[in-house]
N, C-alpha and C positions, 0 to 999 in steps of 0.2 A: 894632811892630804889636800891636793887641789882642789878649788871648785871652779867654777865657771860662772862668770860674769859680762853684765853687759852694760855697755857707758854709750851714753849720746851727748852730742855737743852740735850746736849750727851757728855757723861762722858768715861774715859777711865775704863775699871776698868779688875783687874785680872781673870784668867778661873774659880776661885772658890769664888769671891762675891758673898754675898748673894744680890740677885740683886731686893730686896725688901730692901735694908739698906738707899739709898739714899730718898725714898718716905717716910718713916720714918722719916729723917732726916729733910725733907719738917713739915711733920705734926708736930714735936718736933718744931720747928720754928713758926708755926704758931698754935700751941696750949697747947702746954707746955711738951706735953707725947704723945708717938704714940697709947695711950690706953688712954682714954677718955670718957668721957660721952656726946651724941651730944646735942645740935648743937655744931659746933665747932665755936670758941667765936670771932674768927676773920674774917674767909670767908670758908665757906665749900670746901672741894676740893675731889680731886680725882687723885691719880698716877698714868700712866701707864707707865711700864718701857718693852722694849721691847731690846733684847740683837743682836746685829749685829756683832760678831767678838770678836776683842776684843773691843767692845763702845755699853755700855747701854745708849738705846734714850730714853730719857722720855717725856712725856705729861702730863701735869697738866692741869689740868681744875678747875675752880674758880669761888665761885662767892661772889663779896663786894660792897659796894657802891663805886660810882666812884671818890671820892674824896678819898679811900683808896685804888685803884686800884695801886698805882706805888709804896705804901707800902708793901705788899703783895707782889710784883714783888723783891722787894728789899729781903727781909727775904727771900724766895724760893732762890735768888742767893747764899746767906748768906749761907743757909744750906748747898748748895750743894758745893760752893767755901770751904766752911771747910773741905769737901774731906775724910769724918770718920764718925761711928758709932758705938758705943758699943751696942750690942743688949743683951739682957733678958740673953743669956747664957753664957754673960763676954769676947763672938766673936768680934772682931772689925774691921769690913769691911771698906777700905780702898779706894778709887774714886781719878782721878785727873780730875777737870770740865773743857769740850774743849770748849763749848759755850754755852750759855742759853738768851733765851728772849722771848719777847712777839709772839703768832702765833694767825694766824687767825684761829678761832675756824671750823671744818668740816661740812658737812653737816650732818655725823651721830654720830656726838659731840651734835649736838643740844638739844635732850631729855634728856641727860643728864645734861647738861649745864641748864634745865629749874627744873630739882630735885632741883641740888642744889642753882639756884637762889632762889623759891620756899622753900626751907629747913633750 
């Protein structure tokens, strides 16, 4: 059965990334194309990337079963450790990853964490 997980990572990235390229780069890892048909075939998730300076923080929120839980953790580093994206318009947004791992999920994480265990 699913649970619901929650991943942080904060990235350096320039004044003019697209600061949607790195969650992209999460979903391309864990489902082949950032455009997709749901469910997503591995663990449903959700990006938020929020920009502080120069360092976009991001939150993922996940849900897999628990014996896939540190796969899933793996692949999200993978993406983001590659540090690039080429998006739809041939742009290649560029990141270098300062840290990522596992976070205790919020308390207004919750309903959404239950979508996508649920989904």
């Amino acid at each position: 059965m699913r649970q619901g997980y929650a991943h942080h990572a904060v990235l350096a990235v320039p004044p003019d990334a697209d600061d949607g390229a790195p969650g992209a780069a999460v979903t391309v890892a864990l489902c082949g194309h950032w455009e997709h048909e749901p469910p997503c075939p591995v663990a449903p998730h959700h990006t938020r990337a929020e920009r502080v300076g120069d360092e976009l923080r991001l939150r993922i929120l996940f849900a897999t079963e628990p014996h896939r839980e540190q796969r899933v953790r793996q692949d999200i580093d993978r993406a983001l450790a590659g540090g690039s994206l080429a998006g739809p318009d041939g742009a290649t947004t560029r990141w270098r990853l300062l840290r990522s791992g596992p976070a205790e999920p919020s308390a207004h994480e919750t309903d959404h964490l239950a979508r996508l265990v649920g989904g």
